[in-house]
N, C-alpha and C positions, 0 to 999 in steps of 0.2 A: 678428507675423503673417508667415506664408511664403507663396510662391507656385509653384505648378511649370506648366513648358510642355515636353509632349512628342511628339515628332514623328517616325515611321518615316522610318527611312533604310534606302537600298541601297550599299552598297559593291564595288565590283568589286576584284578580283583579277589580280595580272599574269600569272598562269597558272592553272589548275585543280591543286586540291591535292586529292591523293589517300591514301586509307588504305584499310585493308582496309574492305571490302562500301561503300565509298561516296567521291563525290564533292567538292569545293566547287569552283562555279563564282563564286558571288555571298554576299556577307554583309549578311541583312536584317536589322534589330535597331532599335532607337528610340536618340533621342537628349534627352536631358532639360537642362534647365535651372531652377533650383532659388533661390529668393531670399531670404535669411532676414533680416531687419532690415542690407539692402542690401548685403547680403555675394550675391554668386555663386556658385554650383555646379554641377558637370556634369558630365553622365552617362551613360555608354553601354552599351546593356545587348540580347543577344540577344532576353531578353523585356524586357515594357514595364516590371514590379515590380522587376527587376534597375536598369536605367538609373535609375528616381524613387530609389529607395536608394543608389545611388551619388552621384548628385546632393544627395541632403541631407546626405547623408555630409559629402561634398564641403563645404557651402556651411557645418554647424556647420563644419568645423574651419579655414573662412578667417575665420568670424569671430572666429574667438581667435588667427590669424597660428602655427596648428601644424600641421605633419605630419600627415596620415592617422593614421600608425601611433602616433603621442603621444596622438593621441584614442582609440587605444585601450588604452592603457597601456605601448607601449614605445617606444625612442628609435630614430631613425633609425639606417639599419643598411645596408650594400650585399649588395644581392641578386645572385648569382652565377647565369644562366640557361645551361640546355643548350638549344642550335642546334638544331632539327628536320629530317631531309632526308626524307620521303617518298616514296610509290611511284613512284619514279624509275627507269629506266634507271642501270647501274654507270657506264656515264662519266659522265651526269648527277651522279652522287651525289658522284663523288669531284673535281667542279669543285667541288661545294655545298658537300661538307666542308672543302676548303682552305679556300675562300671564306671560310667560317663562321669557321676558326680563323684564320686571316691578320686576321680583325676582330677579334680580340680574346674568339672564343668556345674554351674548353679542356675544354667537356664536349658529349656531341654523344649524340643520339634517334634513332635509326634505326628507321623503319615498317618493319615484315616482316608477314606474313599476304595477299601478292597472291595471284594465280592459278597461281604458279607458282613453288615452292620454289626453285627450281636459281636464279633471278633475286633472292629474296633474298638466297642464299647470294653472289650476287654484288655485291649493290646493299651488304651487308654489309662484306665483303673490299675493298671500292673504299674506304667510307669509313675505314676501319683503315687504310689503307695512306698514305692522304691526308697525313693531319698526327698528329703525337704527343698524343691526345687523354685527359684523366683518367682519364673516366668514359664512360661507354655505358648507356642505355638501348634493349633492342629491343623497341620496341612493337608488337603483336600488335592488339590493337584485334578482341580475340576470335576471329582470323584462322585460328589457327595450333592444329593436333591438335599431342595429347603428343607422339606420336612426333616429331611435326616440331619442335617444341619443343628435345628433344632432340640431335635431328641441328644446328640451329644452333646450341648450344651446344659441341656436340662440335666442329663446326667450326671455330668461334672461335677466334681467336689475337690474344689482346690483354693486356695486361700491368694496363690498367686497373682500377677498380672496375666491373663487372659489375651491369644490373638488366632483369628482366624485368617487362616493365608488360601487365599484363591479356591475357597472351600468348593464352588460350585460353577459349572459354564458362566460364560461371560453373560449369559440372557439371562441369569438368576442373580447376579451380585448384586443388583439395585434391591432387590426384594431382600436381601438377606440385610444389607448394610440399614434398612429402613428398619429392621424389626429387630434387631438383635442389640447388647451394651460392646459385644466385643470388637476393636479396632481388629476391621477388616484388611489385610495386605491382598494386593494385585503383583501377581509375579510377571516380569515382562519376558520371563523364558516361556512361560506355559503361554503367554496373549502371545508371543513373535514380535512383541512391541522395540519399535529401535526409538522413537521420539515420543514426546509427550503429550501428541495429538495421538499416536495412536492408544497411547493410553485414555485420555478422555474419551476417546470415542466409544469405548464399554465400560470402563471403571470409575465415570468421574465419582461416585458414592462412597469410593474405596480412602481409606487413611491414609494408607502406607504404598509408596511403591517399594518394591524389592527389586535393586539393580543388580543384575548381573554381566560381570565383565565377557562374561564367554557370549554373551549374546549382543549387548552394546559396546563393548571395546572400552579400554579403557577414559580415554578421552570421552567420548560417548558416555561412558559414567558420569565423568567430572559434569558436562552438559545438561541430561537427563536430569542429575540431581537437582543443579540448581533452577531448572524448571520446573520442576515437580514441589520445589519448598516453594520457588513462585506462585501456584498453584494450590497452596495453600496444605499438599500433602505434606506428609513424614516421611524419612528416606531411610531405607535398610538396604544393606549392600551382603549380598547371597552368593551363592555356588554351585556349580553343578558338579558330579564328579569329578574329581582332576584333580594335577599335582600340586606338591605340598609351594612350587616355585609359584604357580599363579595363585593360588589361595592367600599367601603373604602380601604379592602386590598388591591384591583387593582388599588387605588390610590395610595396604597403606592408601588406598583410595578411599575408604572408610577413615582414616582418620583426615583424606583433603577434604572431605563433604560436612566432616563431623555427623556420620551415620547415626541414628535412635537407635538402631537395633543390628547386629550382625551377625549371619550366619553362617559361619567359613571354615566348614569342617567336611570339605569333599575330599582330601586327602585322608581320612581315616578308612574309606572303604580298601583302601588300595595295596594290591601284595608286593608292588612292585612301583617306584617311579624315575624322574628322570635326574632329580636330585635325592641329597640327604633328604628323610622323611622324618620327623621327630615324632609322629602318633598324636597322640594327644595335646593338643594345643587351644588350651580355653583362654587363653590372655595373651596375645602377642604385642609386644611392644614395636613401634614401626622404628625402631634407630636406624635402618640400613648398614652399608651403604647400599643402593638402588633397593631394591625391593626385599631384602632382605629383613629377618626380624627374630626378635629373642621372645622365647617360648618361658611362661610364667603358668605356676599350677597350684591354686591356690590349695592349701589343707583342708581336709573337712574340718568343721568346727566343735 
């Protein structure tokens, strides 16, 4: 017999994180606990069927003393996460971006889609300039017309791997994904997508889906992924704000899918969580047990 207890929680923020058309001041979400013939589990989850899933998740895989991700058929693996810097001011961005990679981060998310082009073009050019970074993602978060799309493109000057994530409405991705060299990602938080029909039905141009557990559940992950590589996409496994406890199980969901690309860095906005928080976390290795995972920071070089 099992038992679950769950209970909303509010989280603050050590400053308001910003993307295009919206805010976060505060992160409201539940937090579960989960008992299965006296094994523990726990769970955090923006909705309430998120956190109880993660929690039982959780609490099968301490009873058998495995990983997350061996309960769901693959072996512990280090997940490699890109740094996110936000609609920030340029000097903001390019303290954030050192910051980022002097920790141990070597792929780095830049938000674009504010209110005012010339201030991406800058919030951009700041983090470039910062540190020698792999890879780039500019997230758009729907933000961003073709034309504008274009022009920061054009402007770009970076030597790395290149990605465009959900740069612009869904009625504009086909146009972008035709015209542009950059693999384009489709986020199924910003579509509301739970299956991979609803992603075909505006994204099929797109490369990359970007799954996120807060909005398809974990399971729902595992699913998603392998119809979307059925479909001949790439799979990235994402985040929204929230704690450092859910952040790690989607590490280790990234390494049951064997993720291309992961972004799992929603616990660094936060002043406050529901577990230990360790900050900076560019490389987690999934060893468990349940969801659990060791934080690696590589040196600059």
């Amino acid at each position: 017999m099992g038992s679950l207890e769950t209970e909303p929680v509010s989280l603050s923020l050590k400053r308001p994180f910003r993307i295009s058309g919206r805010e976060v001041r505060r992160v409201r979400g539940y937090w579960c606990t989960c008992v299965i013939e006296g094994n523990s589990g726990r769970g955090f989850g923006l909705r309430r069927g998120i956190a109880e899933e993660m929690a039982t998740l959780d609490a099968v895989a301490r009873r058998y003393d495995e990983p997350l991700c061996r309960v769901w058929g693959r072996e512990p693996a280090s997940i490699e996460s890109f740094a996110t810097v936000d609609l920030v001011g340029a000097e903001q961005a390019e303290k954030l971006a050192r910051r980022y990679y002097l920790r141990g981060y070597r792929k780095l998310k830049v938000k674009v889609g504010g209110d005012d082009l010339k201030r991406d073009l800058e919030r951009v050019e700041a983090c470039v300039k910062s540190a020698e970074f792999d890879a780039l993602i500019l997230d758009g978060n729907e933000g961003l017309t073709v034309e504008e799309v274009f022009r920061l493109l054009d402007f770009l000057d970076f030597d790395g791997d290149v990605y465009l994530e959900h740069p612009t409405p869904p009625d504009s991705l086909e146009e972008v994904c035709e015209s542009c060299e950059a693999p384009v990602i489709v986020d199924v938080m910003d579509l509301g997508a739970r299956s991979i029909d609803d992603v075909l039905d505006v994204a099929e141009p797109c490369d990359i889906v970007n799954i996120k557990t807060q909005e398809v559940g974990f399971v729902g992950g595992l699913r998603l992924a392998r119809d979307a590589r059925e479909e001949g996409f790439k799979v990235m496994v994402g985040c929204a704000v929230e704690s450092f406890s859910s952040i790690s199980a989607a590490a280790h969901l990234a390494a049951a899918v064997e993720a291309d690309l992961c972004d799992l860095d929603g616990h660094l906005f936060l002043d406050e969580d529901v577990v230990s928080n360790p900050g900076y976390a560019p490389v987690m290795v999934t060893e468990g047990p349940g969801w659990e995972v060791r934080v690696e920071r590589p040196k600059p070089a």
